[in-house]
N, C-alpha and C positions, 0 to 999 in steps of 0.2 A: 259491286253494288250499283253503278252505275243504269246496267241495264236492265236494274229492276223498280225504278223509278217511273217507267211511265206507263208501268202495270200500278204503283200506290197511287198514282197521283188521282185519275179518273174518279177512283172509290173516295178520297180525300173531300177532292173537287165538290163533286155530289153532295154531298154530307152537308160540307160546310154551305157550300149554295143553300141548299134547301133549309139548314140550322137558321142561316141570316132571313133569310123569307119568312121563316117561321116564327121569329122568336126578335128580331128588329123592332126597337122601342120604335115610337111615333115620333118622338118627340126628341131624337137622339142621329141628326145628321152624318154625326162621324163615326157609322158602327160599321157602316162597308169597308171605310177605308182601314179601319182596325182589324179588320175580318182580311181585307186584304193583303195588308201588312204581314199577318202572321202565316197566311197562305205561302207569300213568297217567300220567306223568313225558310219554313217548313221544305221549299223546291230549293233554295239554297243552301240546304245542307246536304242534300242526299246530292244534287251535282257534282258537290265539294267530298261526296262518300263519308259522310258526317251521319253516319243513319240513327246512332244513339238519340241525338241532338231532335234529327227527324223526328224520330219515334215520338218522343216529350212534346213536340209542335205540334205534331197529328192528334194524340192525345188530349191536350189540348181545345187541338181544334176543333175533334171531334165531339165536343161535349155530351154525356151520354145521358141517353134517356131509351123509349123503347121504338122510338123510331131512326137508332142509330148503333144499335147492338149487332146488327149480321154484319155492316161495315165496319166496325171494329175486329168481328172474327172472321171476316175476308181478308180484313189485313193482318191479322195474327197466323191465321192458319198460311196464307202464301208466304211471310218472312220464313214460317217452320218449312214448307218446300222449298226454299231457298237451300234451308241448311243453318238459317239463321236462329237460333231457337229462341237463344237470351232474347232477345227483341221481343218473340212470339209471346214467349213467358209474360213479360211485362204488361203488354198488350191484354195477355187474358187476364191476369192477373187485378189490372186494375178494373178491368169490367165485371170481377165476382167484388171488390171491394165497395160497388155501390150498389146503395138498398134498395133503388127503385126497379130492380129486376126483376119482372116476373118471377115467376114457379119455375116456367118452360126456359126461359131466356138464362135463368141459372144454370141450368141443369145444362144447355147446348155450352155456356161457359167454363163451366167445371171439367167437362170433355173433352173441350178444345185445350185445357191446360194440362187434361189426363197426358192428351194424347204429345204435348208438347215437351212434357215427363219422360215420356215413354222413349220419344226422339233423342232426349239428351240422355237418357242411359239411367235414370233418377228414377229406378222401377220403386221404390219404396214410396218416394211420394205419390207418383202415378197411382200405385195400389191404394195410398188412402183417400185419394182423388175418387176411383171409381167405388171405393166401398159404399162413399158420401153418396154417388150418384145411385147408387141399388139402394138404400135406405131410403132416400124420396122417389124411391120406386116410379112407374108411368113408362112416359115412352121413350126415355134414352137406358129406362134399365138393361134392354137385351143388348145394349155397345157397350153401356159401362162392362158388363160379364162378360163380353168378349173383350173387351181391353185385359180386366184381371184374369181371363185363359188365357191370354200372351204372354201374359208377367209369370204365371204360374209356371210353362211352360219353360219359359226363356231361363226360372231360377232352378226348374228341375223340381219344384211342388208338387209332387203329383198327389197326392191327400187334399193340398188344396182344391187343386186345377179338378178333381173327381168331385168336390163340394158344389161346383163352381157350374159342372157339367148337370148338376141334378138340379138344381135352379134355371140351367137355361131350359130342358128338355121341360120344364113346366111352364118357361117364358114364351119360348116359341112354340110347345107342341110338335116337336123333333126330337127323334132318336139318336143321343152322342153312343150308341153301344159298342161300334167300333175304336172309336178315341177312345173307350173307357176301356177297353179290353187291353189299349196301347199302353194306356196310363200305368194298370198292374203286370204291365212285362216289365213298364218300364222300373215300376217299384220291386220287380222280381229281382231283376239286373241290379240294381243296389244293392240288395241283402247279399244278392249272390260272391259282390265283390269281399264281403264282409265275411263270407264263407256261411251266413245266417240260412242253411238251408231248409229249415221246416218254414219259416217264414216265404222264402220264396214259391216252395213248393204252395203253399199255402194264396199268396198271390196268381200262381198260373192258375190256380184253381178257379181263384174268383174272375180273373180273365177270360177263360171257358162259359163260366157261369155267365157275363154278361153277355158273351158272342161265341155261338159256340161254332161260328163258322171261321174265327181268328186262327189262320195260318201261322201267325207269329205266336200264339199260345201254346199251339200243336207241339212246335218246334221244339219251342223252349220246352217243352214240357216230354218231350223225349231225349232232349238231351240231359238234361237231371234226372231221367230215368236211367241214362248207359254211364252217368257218372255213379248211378249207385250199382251201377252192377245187374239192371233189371231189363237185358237187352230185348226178352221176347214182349216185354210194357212198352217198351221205347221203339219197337216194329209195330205194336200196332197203333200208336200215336203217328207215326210216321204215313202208315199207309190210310189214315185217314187224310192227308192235308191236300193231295190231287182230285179227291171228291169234295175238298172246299174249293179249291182254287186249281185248278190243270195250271195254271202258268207257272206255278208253284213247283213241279216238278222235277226237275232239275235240284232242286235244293236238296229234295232228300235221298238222293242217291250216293252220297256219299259217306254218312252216317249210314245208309241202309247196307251196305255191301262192309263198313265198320263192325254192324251187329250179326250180320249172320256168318263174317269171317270166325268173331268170339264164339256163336255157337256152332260153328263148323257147319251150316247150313246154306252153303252158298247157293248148290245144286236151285232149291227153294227160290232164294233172291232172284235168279236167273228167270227159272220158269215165271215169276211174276212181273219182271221186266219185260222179257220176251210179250206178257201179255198187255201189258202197258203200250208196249212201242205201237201197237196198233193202231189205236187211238189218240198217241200223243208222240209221235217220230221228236225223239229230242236227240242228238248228237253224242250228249253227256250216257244216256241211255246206251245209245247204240256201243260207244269206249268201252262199258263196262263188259257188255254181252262179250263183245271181239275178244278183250282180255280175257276171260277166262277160256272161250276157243281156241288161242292162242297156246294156254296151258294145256288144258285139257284134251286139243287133239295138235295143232301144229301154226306157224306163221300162215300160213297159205289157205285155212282155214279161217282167220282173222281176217285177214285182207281182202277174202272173198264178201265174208258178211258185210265189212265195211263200204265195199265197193258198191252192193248189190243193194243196200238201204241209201247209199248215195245218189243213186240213179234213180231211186224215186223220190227221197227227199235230199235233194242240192243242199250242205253245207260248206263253208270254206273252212269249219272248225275238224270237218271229218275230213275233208282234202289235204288237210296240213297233216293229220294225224296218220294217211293213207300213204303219204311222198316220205313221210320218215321212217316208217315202217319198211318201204322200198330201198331207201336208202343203206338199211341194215345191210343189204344184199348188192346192192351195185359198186360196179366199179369206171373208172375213169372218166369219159369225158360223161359218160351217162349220169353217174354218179354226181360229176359236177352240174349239169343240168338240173337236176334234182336236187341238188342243194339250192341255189341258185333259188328252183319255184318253191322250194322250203322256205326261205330266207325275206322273201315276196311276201307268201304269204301271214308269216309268222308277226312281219313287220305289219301287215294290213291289219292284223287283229289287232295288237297293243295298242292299236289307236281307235281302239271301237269298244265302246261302253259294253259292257256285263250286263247292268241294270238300266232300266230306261223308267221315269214317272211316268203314267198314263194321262196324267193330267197338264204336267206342263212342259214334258217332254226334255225334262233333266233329265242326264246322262250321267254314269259312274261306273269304276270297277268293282265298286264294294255296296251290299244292300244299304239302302235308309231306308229305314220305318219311319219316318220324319222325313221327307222330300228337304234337301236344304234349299231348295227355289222358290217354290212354292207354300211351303209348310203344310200341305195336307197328310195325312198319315192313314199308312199302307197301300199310298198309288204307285210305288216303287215298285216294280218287277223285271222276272227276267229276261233277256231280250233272246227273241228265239228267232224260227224260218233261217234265212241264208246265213248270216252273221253271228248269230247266237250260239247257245248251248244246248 
C-alpha cells in the first residue's frame, strides 16, 4: 500500500484545498487547522498501510457535492487498479448514497461500482448495476450493455448476451452479426452436449442466417451433417467455408477426406484438392494428396510430390513429413542423420502455435472462437506460410 499513497494524496490534497476555500466560514478561524488535522490524520494511516482507516478520512474529507465527484471516482477507480476493490466499492458506494448527484454524475457512479462488481467476481450485482444504468438510458447506456455482454458472456448467457447485442446494434449503429453468429454456435454447442439435436441443428441455422459468411457455422453445421450420416450435405458445407475464409482451410481437410472415404469417393476429394492447392499451397493439403500417391501408385511417387510443392512453397511441416518418410528407407549413419534433422525438427514445431489471433497475436495449439487474450471472437486462425499447416 505504501507506494500507492502519493498517487491518493495529490487528488485528496486538491479537494480538500479547494472544499476549505470554498466553503470556510468567515467568522470561524479554526477550520484550516481542523481541515489540516484531518488531512494528516488521513497521510498517517496509509504510511502506517492503515488504508481502511485512510479510505473513512478521505471520505470524509472529501465532502461531496458536484464539484467533488470525479475526485472521488479517481480515487475509487485507482484503489480498483490496485487490486483493492473492497476500498473501491465503498468509495462508490458512498457517492450513489448522496442525493445531491446529478442525473450524469449518477450514472458515471453506478458504473464505476458496476465495474468494481465486475473486478471482484460479484457478476450478479454488476448485472443489476448496469440494468439500473440502460433503464436511465443517455450516455453511459452503450458501457452499461457492454459491461452486461461481459457478464453475459463470462456466465455463458447467450439468449441474454443476443438480447443485449440487439440494443446495442440500435445504441451504436453497429453491426454485432458476427458475435451473433458466435453466440448460436455457441448455444448449438450446449444442446449438442445434451444430445438435443433438432435444437442445435436449429441454432446453426439461425447462425447462418445472421452471417452467412461464419466459418464457424459452416463447420458446425457439416459436422452434424456426417454425424447423421448426410456426408454428400456435410461436403458441400465444407467446400463452402475457403470461399468465406481461405485461411480456414486447413480445417476442412480432414472431415473432407473422412466423407468421401464413407462414400468411396476419394479419387473426387483429390482432384478438388489438387485444384485448391493452386491457389492456397497449404502443407496439410499437400499430406493428403502424397498419401493417397503413395497408395495408389508408390513411396517414390509421394516423396516426389512432396518435394516438388516444397521447393516452391518452403514448409518445415512438409520437411519433417519428407525426412520420415526417408527414414523408412535408410540405413546407418545416414539413417542416424535423418533422425537426428527428424528429431530438430519435430522438437521446432511443438513449440510453435497451430493457431495464431490476428488481432492480438495470441498463440495456441487448439482453435478459440473466443481469443482468450483479447476476447474478440473469430480473429483466431490458422497459422500458415513456413511454420504452419
Amino acid at each position: 500500500m505504501i507506494d500507492l499513497w502519493p498517487l491518493l494524496l495529490p487528488a485528496a490534497a486538491w479537494s480538500g484545498w479547494w472544499m476549505a476555500n470554498r466553503s470556510k466560514p468567515k467568522d470561524d478561524p479554526t477550520f484550516y487547522n481542523r481541515l489540516s488535522r484531518e488531512y494528516v490524520v488521513g497521510l498517517n494511516y496509509l504510511l502506517n498501510e492503515q488504508a481502511d482507516k485512510a479510505v473513512d478520512v478521505f471520505i470524509k474529507l472529501l465532502e461531496v457535492d458536484s464539484d467533488t465527484v470525479e475526485t472521488h471516482l479517481a480515487l475509487g477507480s485507482l484503489f480498483r487498479r490496485r487490486g483493492e476493490v473492497d476500498r473501491a466499492i465503498r468509495i462508490h458506494q458512498n457517492l450513489i448514497a448522496r442525493p445531491q448527484l446529478s442525473i450524469l454524475q449518477r450514472k458515471e457512479s453506478l458504473m464505476a461500482l458496476g465495474q468494481d462488481y465486475m473486478s471482484a467476481g460479484l457478476f450478479d450485482r454488476a448485472e443489476r448495476i448496469f440494468l439500473e444504468v440502460v433503464e436511465l438510458g443517455g450516455s453511459k447506456e452503450t458501457s452499461s450493455l457492454h459491461g452486461l455482454l461481459a457478464i453475459y458472456q463470462q456466465e455463458k448467457a447467450w439468449e441474454k448476451a443476443l438480447d443485449v447485442i440487439k440494443k446495442l446494434e440500435i445504441s451504436t449503429g453497429t453491426s454485432f452479426h458476427n458475435q451473433a453468429a458466435h453466440y448460436y454456435c455457441e448455444m448449438a454447442n450446449q444442446a449438442l452436449k445434451t444430445n438435443a439435436i433438432d435444437k442445435a441443428a436449429y441454432c446453426i441455422k439461425q447462425a447462418i442466417s445472421v452471417d452467412n459468411q461464419s466459418v464457424r457455422a459452416s463447420l458446425m453445421n457439416a459436422s452434424l451433417e456426417m454425424k447423421e450420416g448426410r456426408f454428400k450435405q456435410a461436403i458441400r458445407s465444407l467446400k463452402r467455408i475457403p470461399q468465406q475464409d481461405a485461411d480456414f482451410l486447413t480445417e476442412i481437410i480432414e472431415p473432407l477426406v473422412i466423407c468421401h472415404k464413407e462414400l468411396n469417393t476419394m479419387d473426387e476429394c483429390v482432384k478438388y484438392l489438387e485444384e485448391t492447392l493452386e491457389n492456397n499451397p497449404r502443407a496439410s493439403v499437400i499430406f493428403v494428396i502424397a498419401e493417397y500417391l503413395r497408395h495408389q501408385k508408390n513411396m517414390d511417387a509421394a516423396i516426389d510430390f512432396v518435394a516438388d510443392n516444397l521447393s516452391k512453397h518452403p514448409s518445415i511441416r512438409g520437411l519433417n513429413q519428407l525426412i520420415y518418410w526417408h527414414l523408412e528407407s535408410a540405413h546407418g549413419k545416414v539413417r542416424d542423420k535423418l533422425q537426428m534433422l527428424y528429431d530438430i525438427t519435430s522438437k521446432f514445431l511443438d513449440n510453435k502455435p497451430v493457431y495464431r489471433c490476428v488481432h492480438c497475436g495470441f498463440g495456441g495449439k487448439h482453435l478459440h472462437w473466443h481469443c482468450p487474450s483479447c476476447k474478440n471472437w473469430g480473429r483466431m486462425k490458422p497459422v500458415h506460410g513456413l511454420e504452419g499447416y
